[in-house]
C-alpha positions in Angstrom: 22.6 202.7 162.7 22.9 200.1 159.6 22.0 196.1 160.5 25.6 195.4 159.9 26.6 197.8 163.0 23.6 196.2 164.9 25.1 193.0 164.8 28.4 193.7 165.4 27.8 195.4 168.8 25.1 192.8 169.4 28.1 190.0 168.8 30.8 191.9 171.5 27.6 193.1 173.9 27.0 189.1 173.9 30.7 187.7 174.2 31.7 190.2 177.3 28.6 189.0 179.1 29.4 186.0 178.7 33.2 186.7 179.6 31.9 188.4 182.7 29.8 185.5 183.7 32.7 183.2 184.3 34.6 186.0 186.2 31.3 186.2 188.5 31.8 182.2 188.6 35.3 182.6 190.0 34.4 185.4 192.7 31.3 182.5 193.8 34.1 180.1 194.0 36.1 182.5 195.8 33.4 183.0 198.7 32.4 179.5 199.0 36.0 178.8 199.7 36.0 181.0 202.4 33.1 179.5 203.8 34.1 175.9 203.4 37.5 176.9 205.1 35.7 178.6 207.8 33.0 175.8 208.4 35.8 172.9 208.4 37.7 174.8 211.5 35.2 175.3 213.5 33.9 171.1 212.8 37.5 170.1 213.4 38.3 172.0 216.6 36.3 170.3 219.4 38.9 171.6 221.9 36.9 174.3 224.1 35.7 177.6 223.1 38.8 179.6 223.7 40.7 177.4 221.1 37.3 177.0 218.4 37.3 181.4 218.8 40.6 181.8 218.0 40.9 179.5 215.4 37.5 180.5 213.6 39.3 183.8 212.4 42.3 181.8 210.9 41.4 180.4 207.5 43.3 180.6 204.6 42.4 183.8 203.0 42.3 185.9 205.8 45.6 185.2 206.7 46.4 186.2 203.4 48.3 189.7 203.2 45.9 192.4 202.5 47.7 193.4 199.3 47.4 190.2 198.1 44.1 190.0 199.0 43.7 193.2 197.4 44.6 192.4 194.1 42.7 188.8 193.7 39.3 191.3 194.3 41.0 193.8 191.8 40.0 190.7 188.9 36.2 190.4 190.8 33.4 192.4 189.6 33.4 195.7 192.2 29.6 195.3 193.1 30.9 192.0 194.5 33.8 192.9 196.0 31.9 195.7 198.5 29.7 192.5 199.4 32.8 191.2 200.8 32.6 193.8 204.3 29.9 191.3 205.4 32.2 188.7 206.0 34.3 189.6 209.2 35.2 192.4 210.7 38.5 192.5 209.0 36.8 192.5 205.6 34.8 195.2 206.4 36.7 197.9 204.8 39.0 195.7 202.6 37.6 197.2 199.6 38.3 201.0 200.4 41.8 199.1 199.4 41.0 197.5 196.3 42.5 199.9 193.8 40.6 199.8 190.6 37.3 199.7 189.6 35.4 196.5 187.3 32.0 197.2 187.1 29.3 197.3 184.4 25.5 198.9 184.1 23.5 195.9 183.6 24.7 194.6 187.5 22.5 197.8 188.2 18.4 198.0 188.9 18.4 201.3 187.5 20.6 203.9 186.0 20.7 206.1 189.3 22.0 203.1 191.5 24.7 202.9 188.8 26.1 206.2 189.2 25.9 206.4 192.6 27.8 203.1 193.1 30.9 204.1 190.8 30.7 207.8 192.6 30.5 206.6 196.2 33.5 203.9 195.4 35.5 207.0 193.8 35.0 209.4 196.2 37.1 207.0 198.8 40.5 208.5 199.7 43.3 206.1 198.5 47.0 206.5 199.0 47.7 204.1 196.2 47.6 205.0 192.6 44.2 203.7 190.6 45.6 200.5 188.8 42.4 200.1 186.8 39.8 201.3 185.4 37.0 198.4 183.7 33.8 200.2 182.7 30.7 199.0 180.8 27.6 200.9 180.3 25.0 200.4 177.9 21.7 202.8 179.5 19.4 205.2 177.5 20.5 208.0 179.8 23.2 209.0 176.6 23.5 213.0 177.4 23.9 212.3 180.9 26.4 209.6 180.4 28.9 211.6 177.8 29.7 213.9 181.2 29.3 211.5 183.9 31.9 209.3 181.9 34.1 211.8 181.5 34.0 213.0 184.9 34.9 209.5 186.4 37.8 209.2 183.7 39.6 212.7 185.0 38.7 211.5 188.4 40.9 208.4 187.9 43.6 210.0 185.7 44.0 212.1 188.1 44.8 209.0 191.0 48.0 207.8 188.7 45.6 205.5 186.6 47.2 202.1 184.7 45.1 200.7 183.0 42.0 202.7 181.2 38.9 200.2 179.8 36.4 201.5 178.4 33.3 200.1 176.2 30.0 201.7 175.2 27.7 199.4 174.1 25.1 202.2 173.8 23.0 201.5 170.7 23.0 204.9 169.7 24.5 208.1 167.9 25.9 209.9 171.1 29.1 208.3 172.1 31.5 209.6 175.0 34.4 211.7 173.6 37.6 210.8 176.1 38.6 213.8 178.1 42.0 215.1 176.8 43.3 214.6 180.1 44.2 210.6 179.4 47.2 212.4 176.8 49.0 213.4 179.7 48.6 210.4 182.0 52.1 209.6 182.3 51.4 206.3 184.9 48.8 204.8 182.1 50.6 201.4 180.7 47.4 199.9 178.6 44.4 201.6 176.8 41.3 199.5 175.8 38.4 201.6 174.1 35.6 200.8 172.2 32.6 202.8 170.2 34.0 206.1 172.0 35.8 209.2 170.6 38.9 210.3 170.7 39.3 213.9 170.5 42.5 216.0 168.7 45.3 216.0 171.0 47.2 219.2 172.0 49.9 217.2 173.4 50.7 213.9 174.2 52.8 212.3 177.6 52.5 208.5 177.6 56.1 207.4 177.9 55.0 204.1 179.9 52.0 203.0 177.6 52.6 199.5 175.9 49.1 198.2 174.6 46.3 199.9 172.6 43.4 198.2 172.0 40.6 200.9 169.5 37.5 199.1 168.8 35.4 200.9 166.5 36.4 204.2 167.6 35.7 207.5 166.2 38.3 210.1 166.0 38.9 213.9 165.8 40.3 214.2 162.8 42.9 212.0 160.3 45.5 212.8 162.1 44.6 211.4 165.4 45.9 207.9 165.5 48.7 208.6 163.6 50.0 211.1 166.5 49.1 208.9 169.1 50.6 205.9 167.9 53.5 207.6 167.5 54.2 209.7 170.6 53.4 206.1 172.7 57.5 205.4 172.6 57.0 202.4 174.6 54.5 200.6 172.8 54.4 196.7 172.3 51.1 196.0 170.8 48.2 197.7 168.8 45.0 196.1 168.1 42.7 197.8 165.6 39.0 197.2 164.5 37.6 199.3 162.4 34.5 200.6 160.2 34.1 203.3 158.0 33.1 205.8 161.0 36.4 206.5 161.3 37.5 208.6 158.4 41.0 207.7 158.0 42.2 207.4 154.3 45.0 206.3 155.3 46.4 204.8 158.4 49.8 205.0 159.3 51.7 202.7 161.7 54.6 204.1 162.7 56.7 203.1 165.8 60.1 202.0 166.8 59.1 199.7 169.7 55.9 198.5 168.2 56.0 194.4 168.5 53.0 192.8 167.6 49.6 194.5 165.4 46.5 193.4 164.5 44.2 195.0 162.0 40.9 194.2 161.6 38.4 195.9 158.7 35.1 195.5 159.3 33.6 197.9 156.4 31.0 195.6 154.3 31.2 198.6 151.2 34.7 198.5 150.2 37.2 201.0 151.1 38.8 202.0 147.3 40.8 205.0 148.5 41.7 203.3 151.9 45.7 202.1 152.7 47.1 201.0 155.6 50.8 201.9 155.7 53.3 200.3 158.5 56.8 201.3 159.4 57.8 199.4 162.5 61.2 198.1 162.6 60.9 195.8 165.8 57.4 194.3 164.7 57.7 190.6 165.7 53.7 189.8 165.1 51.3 191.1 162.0 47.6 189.6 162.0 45.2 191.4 159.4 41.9 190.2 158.8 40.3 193.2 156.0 38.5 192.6 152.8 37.7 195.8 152.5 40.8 198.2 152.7 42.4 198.5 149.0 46.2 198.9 149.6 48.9 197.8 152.0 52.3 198.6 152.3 55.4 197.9 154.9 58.8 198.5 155.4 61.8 197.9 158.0 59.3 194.6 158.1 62.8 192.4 158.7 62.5 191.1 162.5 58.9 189.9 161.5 58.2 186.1 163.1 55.0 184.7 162.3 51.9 186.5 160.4 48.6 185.9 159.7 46.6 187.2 156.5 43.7 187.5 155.5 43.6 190.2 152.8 41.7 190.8 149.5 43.2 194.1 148.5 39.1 195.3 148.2 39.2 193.1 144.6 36.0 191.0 145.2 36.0 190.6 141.4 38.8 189.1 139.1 41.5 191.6 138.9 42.2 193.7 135.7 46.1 192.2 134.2 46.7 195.6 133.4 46.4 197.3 136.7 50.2 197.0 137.1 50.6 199.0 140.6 47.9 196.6 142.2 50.1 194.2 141.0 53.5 195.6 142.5 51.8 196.7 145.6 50.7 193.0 146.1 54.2 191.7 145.1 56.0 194.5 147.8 53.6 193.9 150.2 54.3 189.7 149.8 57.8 190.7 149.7 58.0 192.8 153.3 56.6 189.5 154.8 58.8 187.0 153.4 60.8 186.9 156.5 58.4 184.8 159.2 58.9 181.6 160.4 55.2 181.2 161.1 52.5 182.3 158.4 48.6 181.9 158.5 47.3 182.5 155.1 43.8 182.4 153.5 42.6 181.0 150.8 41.2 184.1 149.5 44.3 186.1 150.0 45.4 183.1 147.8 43.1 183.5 145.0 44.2 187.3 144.9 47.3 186.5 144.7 47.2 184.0 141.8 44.3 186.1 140.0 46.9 188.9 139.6 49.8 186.9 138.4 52.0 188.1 141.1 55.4 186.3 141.2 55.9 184.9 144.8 58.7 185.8 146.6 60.9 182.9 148.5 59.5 182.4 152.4 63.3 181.1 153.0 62.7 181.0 156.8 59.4 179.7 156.5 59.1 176.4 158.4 55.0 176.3 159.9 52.7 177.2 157.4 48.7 177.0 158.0 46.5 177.6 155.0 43.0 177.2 154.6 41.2 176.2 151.0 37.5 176.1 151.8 35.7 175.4 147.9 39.1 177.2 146.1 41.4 174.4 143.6 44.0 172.5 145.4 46.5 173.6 142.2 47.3 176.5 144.5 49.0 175.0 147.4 51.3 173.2 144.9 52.5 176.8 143.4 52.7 178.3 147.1 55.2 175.2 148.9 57.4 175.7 145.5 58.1 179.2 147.3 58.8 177.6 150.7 62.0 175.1 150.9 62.5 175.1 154.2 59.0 173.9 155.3 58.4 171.4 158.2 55.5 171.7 159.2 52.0 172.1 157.5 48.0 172.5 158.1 45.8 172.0 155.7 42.0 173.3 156.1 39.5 172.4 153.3 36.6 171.3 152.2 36.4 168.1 151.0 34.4 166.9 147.7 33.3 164.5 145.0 35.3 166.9 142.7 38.5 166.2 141.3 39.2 170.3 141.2 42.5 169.9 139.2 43.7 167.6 141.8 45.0 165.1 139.3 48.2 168.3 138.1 48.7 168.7 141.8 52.7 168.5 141.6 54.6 168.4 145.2 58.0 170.2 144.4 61.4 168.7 145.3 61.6 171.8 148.1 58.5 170.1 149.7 59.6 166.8 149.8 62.8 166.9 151.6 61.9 168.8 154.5 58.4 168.1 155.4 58.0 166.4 158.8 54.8 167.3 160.4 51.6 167.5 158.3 47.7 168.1 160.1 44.6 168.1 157.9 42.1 169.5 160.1 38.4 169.6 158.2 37.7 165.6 158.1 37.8 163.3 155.2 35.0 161.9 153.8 36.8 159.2 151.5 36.1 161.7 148.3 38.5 162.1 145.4 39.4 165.7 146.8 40.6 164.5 150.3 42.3 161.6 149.4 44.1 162.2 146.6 45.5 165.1 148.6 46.6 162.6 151.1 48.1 160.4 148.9 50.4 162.7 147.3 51.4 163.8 151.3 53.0 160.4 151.9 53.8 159.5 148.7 56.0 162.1 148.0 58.0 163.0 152.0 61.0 161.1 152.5 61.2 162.8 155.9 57.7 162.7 156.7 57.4 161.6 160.7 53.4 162.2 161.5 50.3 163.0 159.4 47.1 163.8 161.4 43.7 163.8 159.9 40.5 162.7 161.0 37.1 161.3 159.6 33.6 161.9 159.0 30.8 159.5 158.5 27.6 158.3 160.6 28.4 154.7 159.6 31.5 152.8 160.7 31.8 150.4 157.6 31.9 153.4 155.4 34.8 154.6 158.0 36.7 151.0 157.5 36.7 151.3 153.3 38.3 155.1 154.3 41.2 153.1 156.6 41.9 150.2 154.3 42.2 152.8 151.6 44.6 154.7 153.8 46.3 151.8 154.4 47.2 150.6 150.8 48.7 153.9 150.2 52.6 153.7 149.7 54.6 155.9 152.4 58.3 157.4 150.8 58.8 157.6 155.0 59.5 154.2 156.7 59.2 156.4 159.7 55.6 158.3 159.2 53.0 157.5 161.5 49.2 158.5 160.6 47.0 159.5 163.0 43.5 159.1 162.3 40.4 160.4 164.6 36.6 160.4 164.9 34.4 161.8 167.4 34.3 158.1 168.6 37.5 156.9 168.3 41.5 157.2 167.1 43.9 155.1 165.4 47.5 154.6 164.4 48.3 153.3 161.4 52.2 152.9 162.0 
């Protein structure tokens, strides 16, 4: 496995433990509530023992219905929730009831006590359908755990299973290839799988599936994802990470109930023959964060909302003027997204963008735009507000500098003026030529302007007070605008 791959399962391995250590905080909390509640009725009743005995058994939780109780231990970590039968005698076989399972390998001494665990608790006869299935495992055992796996996934497919989870963080080449049986689970509603396989489907049944979730997941062949993506006819939202194991040239999104998608490349090489192609008339939500893949495309894109891009079309070098379909691809793709209200763009999707001459399209219904600039020239955001004339509200992340960058063409169209109400600057402002010319042309040029936010950065306060008076000697085309200006330390108004 490459160092790149390394890190990247090191990074997930790192952020579910740590997810999974506040969930065990919560079940603690849980416990110690019980015990508090119990302790504080037996203090409080003095009575006689008659009235402390029957009292002692009526705390909170337990008079809680057992379905409820049922599904707060459903969200607890299932080695914990078996701990529970200690408690009364009531508790004792509570959670036979619990229907799901939410257990990971490293809660484990050894790899035997694992298996053992997750067989005994699925051998237990329920009358209820499986709601969920959470798995981690990460042991050495890999040949023994491709069939064990699978064998516990029929087991709860079979039991009217909702909700499938699934994550190898085996560092190794054996992954677990998903039994074909989770096709045809017809209860299943969401789908969360990571470093597995998934194998060629004979046929697919999921009519009540409405989230996919495929992290780094290998597949059968090409056509794969596209057939299950499009046989899920309820689906709402599809999350994708991927790296070159996959093998798909080209990825095709196809749904009619599809609302929200997020893409994410991770493939450090480049993917020059890669495309990812989306035809979903109801999408609401698009987030793609891929340096890597070389073309996208969309149509029936014309309920889109809000959308968040970070793209390089794979051109990590300027991009040759003549190359006239990289040009019109990026000018259809800009085009298909024109639509949102909400857009998140990067300044390297930017840079593309202006490198290739593209001709922006209007964002006519564009009115919260958040755009990033880190060491890229200023003269950009002037050409992208010209396209946006119904704008109101703005962020701003860069990186401030000595540099003047251009700054000194930086032209605020007529479109920008008139409508701009809200504008944040959120990397601080260290008083250079960068940062506050960029804040003087703000509220110099919005008649309509009602708030700017922005904070500061310097270790000593009478460089912060030149930064104020500065601010404050600034003229404002809004009698109205209010600026908001923050340190770690402190905050002021300057109405």
């Amino acid at each position: 496995m490459s160092l790149t791959g390394f890190l990247m399962k090191f990074n997930r391995y790192f952020i579910q433990h740590l997810v999974d250590f506040f969930i065990k905080m919560l079940c603690v909390f849980f416990f110690f509530f019980f015990d508090l509640t119990f302790a504080m009725q037996i203090n409080m009743d003095r009575g006689g023992d008659a009235k402390r005995e029957r009292r002692s058994d009526e705390d909170r939780l337990s008079n809680l219905p057992e379905s409820l109780l049922c599904q707060i231990m459903l969200n607890i970590p299932t080695k914990d929730v078996v701990k529970s039968c200690v408690l009364s005698r009531r508790w004792r076989n509570l959670w036979r009831y619990v229907p799901g399972l939410n257990v990971e390998y490293s809660e484990f001494l050894d790899y035997n006590a694992f298996v053992s665990f997750v067989d005994r608790f699925l051998g237990v006869e329920r009358e209820s359908c499986f709601e969920r299935f959470r798995l981690r495992y990460d042991c050495d055992e890999e040949e023994r755990t491709i069939s064990i796996v699978k064998r516990w996934i029929n087991i709860v497919v079979n039991q009217k299973l909702k909700v499938l989870d699934v994550l190898d963080y085996t560092w190794g080449n054996e992954e677990v290839q998903i039994p074909p049986s989770v096709y045809t689970c017809e209860s299943l509603v969401s789908m969360k799988l990571c470093n597995v396989i998934l194998p060629n489907p004979q046929f697919i049944s999921l009519p009540l599936v409405k989230a996919i979730e495929l992290d780094i997941v290998k597949f059968a062949n090409a056509l794969v994802l596209e057939k299950l993506i499009s046989s899920c006819s309820a689906l709402e939202s599809l999350i994708i990470s991927r790296s070159s194991v996959d093998d798909i040239d080209v990825l095709r999104v196809r749904s009619r109930s599809l609302l929200r998608f997020k893409h994410i490349g991770n493939c450090s090489d480049g993917w020059d023959g890669c495309e990812v192609a989306i035809d979903a008339p109801k999408l609401e939500y698009l987030n793609i964060s891929d340096h890597s893949t070389a073309k996208f495309r969309i149509k029936n894109s014309g309920s889109l909302v809000e959308a968040n891009i970070n793209i390089i079309f794979n051109m990590e070098e300027l991009p040759d003027p003549n190359n006239r379909p990289k040009r019109k691809m990026i000018r259809d793709f800009l085009a298909e997204i024109s639509t949102v209200k909400t857009l998140f763009i990067s300044s390297h999707t930017l840079e593309v963008i202006f490198d290739s001459s593209c001709e922006l399209p209007v964002f006519h219904n564009l009115s919260s735009l958040h755009i990033d600039f880190e060491d890229h020239s200023l003269k950009m955001l002037s050409t992208f507000l010209q396209s946006c004339p119904n704008l109101k509200s703005l962020v701003v992340e860069f990186k401030d500098s000595s540099e003047e960058d251009g700054v000194g063409v930086l032209s605020i169209p007529l479109c920008f003026l008139t409508t701009l109400e809200y504008v944040k600057i959120e990397r601080p402002i260290t008083g250079e030529a960068r940062g506050m010319k960029l804040v003087s042309y703000i509220l110099e040029n919005s008649p309509i302007l009602k708030k700017l936010t922005l904070s500061l950065k310097s270790s000593r306060e009478n460089e912060e007070s030149v930064i104020l008076k500065e601010l404050l000697t600034v003229p404002r085309l809004s009698t109205s605008c209010k600026v908001v200006v923050s340190d770690p330390r402190s905050c002021w108004l300057l109405a």
